[in-house]
BALUMPA-573694 format. One record per residue: residue number from 1; residue in one letter; y, x, z of N, C-alpha, C in turn. Coordinates in steps of 0.1 Angstrom, whole numbers. Layout:
<nodes>
num: NUM&residu: A&nyy: Y&nxx: X&nzz: Z&cayy: Y&caxx: X&cazz: Z&cyy: Y&cxx: X&czz: Z
...
</nodes>
This chain:
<nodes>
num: 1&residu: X&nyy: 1022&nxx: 1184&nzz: 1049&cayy: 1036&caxx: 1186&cazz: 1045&cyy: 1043&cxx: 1173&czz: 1046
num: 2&residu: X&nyy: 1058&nxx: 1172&nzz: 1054&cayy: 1060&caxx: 1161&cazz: 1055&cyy: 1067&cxx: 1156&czz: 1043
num: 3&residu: X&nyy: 1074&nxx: 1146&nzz: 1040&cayy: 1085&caxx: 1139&cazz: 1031&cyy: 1090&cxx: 1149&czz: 1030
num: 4&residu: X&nyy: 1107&nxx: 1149&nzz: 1046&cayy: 1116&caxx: 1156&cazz: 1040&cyy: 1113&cxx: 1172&czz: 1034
num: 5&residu: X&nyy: 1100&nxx: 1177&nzz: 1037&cayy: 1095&caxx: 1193&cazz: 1031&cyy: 1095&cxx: 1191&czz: 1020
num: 6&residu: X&nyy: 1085&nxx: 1184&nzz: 1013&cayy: 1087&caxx: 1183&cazz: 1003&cyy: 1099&cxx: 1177&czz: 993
num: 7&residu: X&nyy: 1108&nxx: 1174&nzz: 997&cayy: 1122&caxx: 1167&cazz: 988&cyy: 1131&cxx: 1182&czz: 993
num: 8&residu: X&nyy: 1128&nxx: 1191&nzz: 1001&cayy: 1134&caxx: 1204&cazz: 1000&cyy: 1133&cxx: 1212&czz: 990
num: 9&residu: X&nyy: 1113&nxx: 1211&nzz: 988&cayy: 1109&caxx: 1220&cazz: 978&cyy: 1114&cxx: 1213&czz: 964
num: 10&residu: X&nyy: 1111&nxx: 1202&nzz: 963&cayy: 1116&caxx: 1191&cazz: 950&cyy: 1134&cxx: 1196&czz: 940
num: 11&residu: X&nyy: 1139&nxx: 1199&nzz: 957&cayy: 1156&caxx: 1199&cazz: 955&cyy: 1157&cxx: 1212&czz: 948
num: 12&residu: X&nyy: 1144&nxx: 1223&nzz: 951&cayy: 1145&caxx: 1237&cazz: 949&cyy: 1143&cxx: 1241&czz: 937
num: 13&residu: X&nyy: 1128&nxx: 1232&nzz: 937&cayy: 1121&caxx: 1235&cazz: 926&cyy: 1124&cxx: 1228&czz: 909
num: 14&residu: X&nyy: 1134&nxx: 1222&nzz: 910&cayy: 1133&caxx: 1208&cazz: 902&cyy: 1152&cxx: 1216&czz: 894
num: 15&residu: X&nyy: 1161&nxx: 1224&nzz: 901&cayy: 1171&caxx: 1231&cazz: 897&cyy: 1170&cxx: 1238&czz: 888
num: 16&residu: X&nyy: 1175&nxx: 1236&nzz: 871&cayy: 1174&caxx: 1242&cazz: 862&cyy: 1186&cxx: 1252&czz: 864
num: 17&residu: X&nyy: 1183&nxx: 1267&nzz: 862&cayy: 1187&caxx: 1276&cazz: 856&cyy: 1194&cxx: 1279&czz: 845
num: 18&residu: X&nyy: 1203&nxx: 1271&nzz: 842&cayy: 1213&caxx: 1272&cazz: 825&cyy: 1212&cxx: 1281&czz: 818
num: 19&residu: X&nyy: 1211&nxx: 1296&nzz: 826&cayy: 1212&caxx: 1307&cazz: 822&cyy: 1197&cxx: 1312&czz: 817
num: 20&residu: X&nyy: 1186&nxx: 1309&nzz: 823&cayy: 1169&caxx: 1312&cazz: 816&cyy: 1164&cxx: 1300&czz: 815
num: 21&residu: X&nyy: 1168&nxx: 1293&nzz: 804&cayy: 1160&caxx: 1277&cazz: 801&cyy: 1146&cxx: 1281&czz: 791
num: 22&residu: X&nyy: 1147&nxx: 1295&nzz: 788&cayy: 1132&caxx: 1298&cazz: 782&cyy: 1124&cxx: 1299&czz: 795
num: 23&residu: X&nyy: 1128&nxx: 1305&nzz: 805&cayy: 1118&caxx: 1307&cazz: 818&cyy: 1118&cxx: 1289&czz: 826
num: 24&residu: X&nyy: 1129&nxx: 1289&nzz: 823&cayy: 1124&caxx: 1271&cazz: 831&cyy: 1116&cxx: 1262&czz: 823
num: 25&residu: X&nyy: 1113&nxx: 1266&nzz: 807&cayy: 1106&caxx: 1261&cazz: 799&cyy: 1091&cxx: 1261&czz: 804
num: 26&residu: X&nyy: 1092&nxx: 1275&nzz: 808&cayy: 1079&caxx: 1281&cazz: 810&cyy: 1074&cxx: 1274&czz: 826
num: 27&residu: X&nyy: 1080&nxx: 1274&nzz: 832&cayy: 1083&caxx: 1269&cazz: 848&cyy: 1073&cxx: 1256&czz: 848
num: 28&residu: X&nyy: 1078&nxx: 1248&nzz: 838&cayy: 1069&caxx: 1231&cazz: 836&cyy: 1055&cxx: 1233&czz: 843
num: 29&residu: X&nyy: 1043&nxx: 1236&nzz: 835&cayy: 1033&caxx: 1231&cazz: 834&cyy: 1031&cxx: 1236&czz: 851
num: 30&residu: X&nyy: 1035&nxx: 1248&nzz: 854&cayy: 1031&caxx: 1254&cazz: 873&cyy: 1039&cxx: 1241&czz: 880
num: 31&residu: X&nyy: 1049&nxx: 1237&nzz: 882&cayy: 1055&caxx: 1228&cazz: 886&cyy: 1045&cxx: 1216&czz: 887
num: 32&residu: X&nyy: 1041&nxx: 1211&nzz: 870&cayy: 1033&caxx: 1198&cazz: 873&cyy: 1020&cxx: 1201&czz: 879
num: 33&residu: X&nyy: 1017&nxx: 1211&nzz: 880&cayy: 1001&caxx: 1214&cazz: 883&cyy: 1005&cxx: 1213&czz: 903
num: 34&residu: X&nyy: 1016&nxx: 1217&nzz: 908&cayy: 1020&caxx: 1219&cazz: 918&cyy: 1022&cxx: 1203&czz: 927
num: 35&residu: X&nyy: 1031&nxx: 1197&nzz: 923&cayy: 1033&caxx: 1184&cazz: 924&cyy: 1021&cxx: 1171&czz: 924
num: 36&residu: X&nyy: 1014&nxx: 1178&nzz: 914&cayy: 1002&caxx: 1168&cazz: 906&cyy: 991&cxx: 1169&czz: 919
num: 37&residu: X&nyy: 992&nxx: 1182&nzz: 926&cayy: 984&caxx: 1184&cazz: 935&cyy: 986&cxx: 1177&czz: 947
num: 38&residu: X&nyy: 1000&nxx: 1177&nzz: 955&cayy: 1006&caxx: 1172&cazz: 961&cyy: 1006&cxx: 1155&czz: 960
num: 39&residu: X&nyy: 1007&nxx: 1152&nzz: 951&cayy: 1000&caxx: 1137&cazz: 950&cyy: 986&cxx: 1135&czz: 949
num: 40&residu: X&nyy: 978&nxx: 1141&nzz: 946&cayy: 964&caxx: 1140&cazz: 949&cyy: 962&cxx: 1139&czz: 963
num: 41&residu: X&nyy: 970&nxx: 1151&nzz: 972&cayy: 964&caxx: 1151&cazz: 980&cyy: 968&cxx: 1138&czz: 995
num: 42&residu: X&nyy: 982&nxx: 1134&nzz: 989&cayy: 986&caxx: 1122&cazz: 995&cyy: 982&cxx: 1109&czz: 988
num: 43&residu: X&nyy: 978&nxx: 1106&nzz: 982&cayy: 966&caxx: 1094&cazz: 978&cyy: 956&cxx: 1096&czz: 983
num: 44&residu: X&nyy: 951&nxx: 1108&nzz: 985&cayy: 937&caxx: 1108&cazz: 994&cyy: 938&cxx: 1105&czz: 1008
num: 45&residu: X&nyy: 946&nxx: 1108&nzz: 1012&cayy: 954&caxx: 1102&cazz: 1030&cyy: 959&cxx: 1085&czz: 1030
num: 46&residu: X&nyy: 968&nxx: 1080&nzz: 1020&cayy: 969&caxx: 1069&cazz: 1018&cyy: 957&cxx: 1063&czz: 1017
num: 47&residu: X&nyy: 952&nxx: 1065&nzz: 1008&cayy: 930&caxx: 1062&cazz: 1007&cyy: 927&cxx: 1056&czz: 1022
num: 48&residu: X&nyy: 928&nxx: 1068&nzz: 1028&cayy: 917&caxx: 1069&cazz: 1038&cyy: 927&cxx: 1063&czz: 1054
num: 49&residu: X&nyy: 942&nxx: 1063&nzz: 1053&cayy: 951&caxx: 1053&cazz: 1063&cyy: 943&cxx: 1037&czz: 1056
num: 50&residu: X&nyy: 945&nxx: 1037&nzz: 1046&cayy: 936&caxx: 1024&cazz: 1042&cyy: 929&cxx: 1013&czz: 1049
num: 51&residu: X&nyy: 920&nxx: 1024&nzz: 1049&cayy: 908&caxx: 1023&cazz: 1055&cyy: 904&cxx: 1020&czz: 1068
num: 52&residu: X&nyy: 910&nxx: 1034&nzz: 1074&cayy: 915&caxx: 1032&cazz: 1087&cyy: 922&cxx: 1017&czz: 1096
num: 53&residu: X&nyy: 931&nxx: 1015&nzz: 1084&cayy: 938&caxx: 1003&cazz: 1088&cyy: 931&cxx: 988&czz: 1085
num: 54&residu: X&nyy: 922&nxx: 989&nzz: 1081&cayy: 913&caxx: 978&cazz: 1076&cyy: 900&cxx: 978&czz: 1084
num: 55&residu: X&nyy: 897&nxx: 988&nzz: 1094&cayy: 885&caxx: 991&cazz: 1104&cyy: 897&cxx: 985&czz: 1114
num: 56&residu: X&nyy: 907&nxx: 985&nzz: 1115&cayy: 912&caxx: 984&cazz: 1131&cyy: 917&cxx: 967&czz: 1127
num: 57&residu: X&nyy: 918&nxx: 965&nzz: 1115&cayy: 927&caxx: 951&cazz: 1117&cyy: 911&cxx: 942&czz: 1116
num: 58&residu: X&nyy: 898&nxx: 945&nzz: 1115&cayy: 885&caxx: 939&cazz: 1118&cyy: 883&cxx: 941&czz: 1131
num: 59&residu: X&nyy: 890&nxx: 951&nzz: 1138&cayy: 883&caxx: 955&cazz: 1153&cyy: 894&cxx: 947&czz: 1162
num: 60&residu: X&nyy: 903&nxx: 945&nzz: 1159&cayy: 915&caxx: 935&cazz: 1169&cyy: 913&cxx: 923&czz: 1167
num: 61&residu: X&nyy: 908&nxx: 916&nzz: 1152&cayy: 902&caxx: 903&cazz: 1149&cyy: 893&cxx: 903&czz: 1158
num: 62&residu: X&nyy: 885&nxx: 908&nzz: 1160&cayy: 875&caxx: 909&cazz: 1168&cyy: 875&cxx: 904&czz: 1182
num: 63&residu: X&nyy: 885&nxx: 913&nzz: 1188&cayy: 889&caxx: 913&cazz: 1199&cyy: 898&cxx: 904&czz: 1205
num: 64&residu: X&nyy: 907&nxx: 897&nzz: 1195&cayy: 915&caxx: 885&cazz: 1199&cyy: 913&cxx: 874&czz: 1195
num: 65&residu: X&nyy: 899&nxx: 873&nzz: 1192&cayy: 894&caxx: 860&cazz: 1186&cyy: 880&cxx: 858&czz: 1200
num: 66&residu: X&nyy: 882&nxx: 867&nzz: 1208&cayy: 873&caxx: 868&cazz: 1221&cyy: 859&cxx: 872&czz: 1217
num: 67&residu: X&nyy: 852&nxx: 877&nzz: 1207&cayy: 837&caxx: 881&cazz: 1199&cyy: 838&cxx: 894&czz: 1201
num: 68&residu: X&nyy: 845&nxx: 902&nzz: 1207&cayy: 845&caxx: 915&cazz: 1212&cyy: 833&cxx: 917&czz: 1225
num: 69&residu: X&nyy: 824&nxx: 926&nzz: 1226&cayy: 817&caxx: 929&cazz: 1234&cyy: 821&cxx: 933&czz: 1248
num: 70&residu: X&nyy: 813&nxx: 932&nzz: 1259&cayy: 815&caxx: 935&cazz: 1277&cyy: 822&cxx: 945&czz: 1277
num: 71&residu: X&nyy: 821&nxx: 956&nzz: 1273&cayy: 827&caxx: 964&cazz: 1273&cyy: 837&cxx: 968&czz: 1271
num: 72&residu: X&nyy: 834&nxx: 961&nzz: 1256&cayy: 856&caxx: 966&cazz: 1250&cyy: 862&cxx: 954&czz: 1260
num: 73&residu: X&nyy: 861&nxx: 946&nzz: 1267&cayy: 868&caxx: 939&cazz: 1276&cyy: 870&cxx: 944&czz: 1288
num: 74&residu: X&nyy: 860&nxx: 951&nzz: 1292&cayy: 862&caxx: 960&cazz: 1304&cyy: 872&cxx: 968&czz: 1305
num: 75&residu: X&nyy: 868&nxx: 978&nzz: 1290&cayy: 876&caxx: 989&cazz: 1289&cyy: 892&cxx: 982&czz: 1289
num: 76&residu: X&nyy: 894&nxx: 970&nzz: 1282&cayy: 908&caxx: 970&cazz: 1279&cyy: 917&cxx: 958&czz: 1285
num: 77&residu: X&nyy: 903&nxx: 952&nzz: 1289&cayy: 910&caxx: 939&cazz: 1298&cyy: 906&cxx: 928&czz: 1291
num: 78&residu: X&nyy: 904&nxx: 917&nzz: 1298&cayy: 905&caxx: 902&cazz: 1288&cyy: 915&cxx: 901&czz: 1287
num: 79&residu: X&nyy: 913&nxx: 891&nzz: 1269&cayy: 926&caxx: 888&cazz: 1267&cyy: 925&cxx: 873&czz: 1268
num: 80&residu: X&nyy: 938&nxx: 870&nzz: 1277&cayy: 934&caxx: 852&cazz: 1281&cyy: 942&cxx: 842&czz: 1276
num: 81&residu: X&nyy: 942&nxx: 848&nzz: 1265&cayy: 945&caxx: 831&cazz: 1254&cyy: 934&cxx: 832&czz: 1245
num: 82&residu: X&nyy: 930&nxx: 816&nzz: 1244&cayy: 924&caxx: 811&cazz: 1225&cyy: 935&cxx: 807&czz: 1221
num: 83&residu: X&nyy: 932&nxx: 820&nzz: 1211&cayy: 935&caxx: 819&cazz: 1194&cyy: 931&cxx: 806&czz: 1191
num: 84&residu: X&nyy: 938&nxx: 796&nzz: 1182&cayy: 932&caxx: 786&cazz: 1176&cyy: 933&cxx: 782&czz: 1165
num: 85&residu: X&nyy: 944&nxx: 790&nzz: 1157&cayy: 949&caxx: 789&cazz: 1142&cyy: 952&cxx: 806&czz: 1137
num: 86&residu: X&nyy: 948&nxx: 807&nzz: 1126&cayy: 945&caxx: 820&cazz: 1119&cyy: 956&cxx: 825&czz: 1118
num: 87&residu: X&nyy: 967&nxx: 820&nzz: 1119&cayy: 979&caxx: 822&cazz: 1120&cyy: 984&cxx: 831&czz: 1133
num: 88&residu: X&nyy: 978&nxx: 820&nzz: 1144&cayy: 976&caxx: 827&cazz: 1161&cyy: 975&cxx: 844&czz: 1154
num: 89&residu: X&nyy: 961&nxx: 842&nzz: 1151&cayy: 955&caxx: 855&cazz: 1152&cyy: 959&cxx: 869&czz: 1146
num: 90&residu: X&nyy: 965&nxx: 859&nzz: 1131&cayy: 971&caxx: 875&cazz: 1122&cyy: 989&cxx: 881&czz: 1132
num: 91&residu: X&nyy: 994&nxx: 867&nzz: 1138&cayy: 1005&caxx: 869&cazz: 1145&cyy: 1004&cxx: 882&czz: 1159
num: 92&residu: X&nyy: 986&nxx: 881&nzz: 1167&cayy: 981&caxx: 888&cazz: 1175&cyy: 978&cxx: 904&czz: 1167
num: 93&residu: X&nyy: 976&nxx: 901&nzz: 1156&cayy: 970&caxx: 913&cazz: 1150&cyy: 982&cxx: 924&czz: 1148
num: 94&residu: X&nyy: 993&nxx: 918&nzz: 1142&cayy: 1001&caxx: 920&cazz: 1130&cyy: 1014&cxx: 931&czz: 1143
num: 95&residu: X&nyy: 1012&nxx: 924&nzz: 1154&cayy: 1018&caxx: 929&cazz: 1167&cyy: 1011&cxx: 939&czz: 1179
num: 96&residu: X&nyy: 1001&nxx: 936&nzz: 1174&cayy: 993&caxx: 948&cazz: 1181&cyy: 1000&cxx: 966&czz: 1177
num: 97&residu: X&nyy: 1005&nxx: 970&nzz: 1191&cayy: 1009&caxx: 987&cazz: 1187&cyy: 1000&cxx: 994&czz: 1186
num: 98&residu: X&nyy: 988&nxx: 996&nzz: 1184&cayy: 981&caxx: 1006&cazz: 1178&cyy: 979&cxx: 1000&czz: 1159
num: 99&residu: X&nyy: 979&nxx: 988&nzz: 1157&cayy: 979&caxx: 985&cazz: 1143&cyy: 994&cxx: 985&czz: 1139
num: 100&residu: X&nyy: 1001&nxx: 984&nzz: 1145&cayy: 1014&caxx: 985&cazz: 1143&cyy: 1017&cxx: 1002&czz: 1133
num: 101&residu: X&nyy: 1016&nxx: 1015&nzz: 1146&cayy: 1015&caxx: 1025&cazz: 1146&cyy: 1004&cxx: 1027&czz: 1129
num: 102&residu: X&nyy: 988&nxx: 1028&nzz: 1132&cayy: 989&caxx: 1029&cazz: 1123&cyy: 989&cxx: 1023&czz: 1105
num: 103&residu: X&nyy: 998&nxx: 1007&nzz: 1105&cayy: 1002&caxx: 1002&cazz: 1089&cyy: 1015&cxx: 1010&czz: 1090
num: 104&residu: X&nyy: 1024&nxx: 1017&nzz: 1096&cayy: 1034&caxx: 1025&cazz: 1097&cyy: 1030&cxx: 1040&czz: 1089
num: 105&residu: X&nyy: 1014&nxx: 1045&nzz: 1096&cayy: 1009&caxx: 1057&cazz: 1087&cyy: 1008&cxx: 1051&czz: 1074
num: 106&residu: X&nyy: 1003&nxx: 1041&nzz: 1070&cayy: 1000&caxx: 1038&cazz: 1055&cyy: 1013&cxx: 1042&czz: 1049
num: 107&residu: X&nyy: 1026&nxx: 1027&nzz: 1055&cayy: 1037&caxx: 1030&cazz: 1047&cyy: 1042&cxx: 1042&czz: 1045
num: 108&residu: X&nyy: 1041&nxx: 1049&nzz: 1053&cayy: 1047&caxx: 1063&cazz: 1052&cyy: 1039&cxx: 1071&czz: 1038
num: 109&residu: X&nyy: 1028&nxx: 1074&nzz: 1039&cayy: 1020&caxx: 1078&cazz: 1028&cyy: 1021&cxx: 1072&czz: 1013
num: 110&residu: X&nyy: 1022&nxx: 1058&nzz: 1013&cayy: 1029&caxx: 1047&cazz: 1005&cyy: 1040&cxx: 1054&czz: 998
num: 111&residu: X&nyy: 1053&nxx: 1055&nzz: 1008&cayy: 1063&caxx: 1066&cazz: 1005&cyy: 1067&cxx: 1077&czz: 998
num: 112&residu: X&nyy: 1053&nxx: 1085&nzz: 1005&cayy: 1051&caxx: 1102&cazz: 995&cyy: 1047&cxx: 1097&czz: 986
num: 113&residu: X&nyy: 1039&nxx: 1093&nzz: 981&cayy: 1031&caxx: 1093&cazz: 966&cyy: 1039&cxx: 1083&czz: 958
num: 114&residu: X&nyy: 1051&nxx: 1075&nzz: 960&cayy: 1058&caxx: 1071&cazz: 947&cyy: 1068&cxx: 1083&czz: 946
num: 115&residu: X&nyy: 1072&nxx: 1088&nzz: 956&cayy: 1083&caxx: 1098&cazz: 955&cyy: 1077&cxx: 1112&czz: 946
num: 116&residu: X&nyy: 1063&nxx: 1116&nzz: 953&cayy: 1055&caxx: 1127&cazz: 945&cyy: 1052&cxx: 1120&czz: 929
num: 117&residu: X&nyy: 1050&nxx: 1106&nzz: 925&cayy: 1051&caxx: 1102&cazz: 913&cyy: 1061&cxx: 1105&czz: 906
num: 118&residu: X&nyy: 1076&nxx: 1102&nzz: 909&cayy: 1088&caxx: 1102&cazz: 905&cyy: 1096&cxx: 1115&czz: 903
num: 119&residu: X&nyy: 1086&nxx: 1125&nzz: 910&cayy: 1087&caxx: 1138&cazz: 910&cyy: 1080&cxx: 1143&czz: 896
num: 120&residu: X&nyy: 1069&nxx: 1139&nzz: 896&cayy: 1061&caxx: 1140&cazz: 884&cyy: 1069&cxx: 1140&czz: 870
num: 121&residu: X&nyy: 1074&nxx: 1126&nzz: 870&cayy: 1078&caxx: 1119&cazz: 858&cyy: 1094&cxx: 1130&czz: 858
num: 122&residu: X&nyy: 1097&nxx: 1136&nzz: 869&cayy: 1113&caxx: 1142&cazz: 866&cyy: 1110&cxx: 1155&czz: 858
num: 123&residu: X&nyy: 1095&nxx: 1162&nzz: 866&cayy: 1092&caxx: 1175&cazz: 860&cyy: 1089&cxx: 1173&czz: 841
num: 124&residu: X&nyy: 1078&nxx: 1162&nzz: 837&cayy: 1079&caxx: 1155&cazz: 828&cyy: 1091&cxx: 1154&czz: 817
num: 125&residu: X&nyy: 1104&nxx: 1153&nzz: 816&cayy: 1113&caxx: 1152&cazz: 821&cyy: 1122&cxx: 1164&czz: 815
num: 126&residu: X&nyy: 1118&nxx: 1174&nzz: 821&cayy: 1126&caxx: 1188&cazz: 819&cyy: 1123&cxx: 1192&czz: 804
num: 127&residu: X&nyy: 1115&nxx: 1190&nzz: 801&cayy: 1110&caxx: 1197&cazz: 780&cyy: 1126&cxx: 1189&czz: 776
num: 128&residu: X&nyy: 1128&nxx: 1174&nzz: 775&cayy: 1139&caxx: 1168&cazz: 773&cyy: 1153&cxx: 1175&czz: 777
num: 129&residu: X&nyy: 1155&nxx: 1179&nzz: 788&cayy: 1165&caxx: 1186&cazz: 794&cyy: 1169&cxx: 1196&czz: 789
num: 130&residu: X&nyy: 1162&nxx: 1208&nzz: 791&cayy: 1162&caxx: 1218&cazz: 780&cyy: 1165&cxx: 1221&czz: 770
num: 131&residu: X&nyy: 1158&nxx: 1211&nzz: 766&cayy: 1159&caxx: 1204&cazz: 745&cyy: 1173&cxx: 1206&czz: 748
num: 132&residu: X&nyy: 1181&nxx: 1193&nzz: 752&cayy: 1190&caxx: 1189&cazz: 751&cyy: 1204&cxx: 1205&czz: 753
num: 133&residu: X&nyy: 1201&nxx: 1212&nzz: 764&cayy: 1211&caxx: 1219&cazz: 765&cyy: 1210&cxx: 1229&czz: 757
num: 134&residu: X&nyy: 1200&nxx: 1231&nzz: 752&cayy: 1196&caxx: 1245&cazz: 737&cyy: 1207&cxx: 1235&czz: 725
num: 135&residu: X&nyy: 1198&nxx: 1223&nzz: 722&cayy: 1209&caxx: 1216&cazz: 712&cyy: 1225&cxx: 1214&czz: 715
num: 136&residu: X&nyy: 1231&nxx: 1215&nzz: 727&cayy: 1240&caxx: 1216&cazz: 730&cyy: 1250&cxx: 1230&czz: 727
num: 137&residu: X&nyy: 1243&nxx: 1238&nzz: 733&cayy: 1248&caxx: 1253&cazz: 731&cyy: 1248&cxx: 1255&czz: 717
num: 138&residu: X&nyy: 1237&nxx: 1254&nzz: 707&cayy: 1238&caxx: 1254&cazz: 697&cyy: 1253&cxx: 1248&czz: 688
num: 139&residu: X&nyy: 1252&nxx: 1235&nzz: 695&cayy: 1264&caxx: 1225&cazz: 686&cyy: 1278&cxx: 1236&czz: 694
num: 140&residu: X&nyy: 1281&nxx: 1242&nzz: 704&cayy: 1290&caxx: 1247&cazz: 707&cyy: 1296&cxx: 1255&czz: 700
num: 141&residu: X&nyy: 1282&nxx: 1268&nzz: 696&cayy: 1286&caxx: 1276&cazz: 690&cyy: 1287&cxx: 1274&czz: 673
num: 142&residu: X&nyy: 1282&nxx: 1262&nzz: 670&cayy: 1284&caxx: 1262&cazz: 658&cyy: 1276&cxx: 1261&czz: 647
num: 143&residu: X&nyy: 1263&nxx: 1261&nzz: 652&cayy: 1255&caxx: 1265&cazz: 651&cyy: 1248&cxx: 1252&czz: 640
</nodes>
């Protein structure tokens, strides 16, 4: 599910009803169990882009520091500069479009899961809401 899917369902699911604030009372705990999920399951992708991204930024070290094997040079060409300051190298790395592409999947995942947190803490959030408009109505009527 991408971002903007989910900030559709967020926009949908997150609209109190003024009129059944006992059913939107009730709404909470499905919501957090819903969302709660939804961040689980984008920290586990963030996790594992991680990772990902930490196998490829060892495998282009690798490779632009010249310690790369016959092969991956075959397959991809020599590369005909020495690197000679770490600097060189992270500047080679940091530029590289396949590491480029994926620290872009991290950020992105990065992304969802403060937004799915922020989501959390809104659903969180609603017992307050509710309160407030029951106390409200109440003070209206006089009560």
């Amino acid at each position: 599910m991408t971002l903007s899917e989910i900030q559709e369902k967020v926009k949908r699911d997150l609209k109190i009803n003024d009129m059944e604030l006992d059913i939107e009372s009730l709404r909470i705990p499905s919501l957090h169990s819903k969302y709660l999920q939804l961040l689980t399951e984008n920290s586990l992708k963030l996790k594992k882009a991680n990772g990902e991204l930490s196998v490829l930024r060892r495998n282009k070290w690798i490779y632009y520091t010249g310690k790369a094997s016959e092969e991956v040079y075959k397959e991809k060409g020599d590369f005909p500069l020495k690197l000679k300051t770490k600097d060189e190298e992270r500047t080679f790395i940091e530029a590289d479009e396949e590491f480029q592409a994926k620290k872009t999947e991290v950020e992105y995942y990065e992304t969802v899961v403060e937004y799915l947190q922020e989501v959390i803490k809104q659903v969180g959030q609603r017992n307050f809401q509710i309160k407030n408009a029951i106390e409200w109505r109440k003070f209206e009527a006089g009560i």
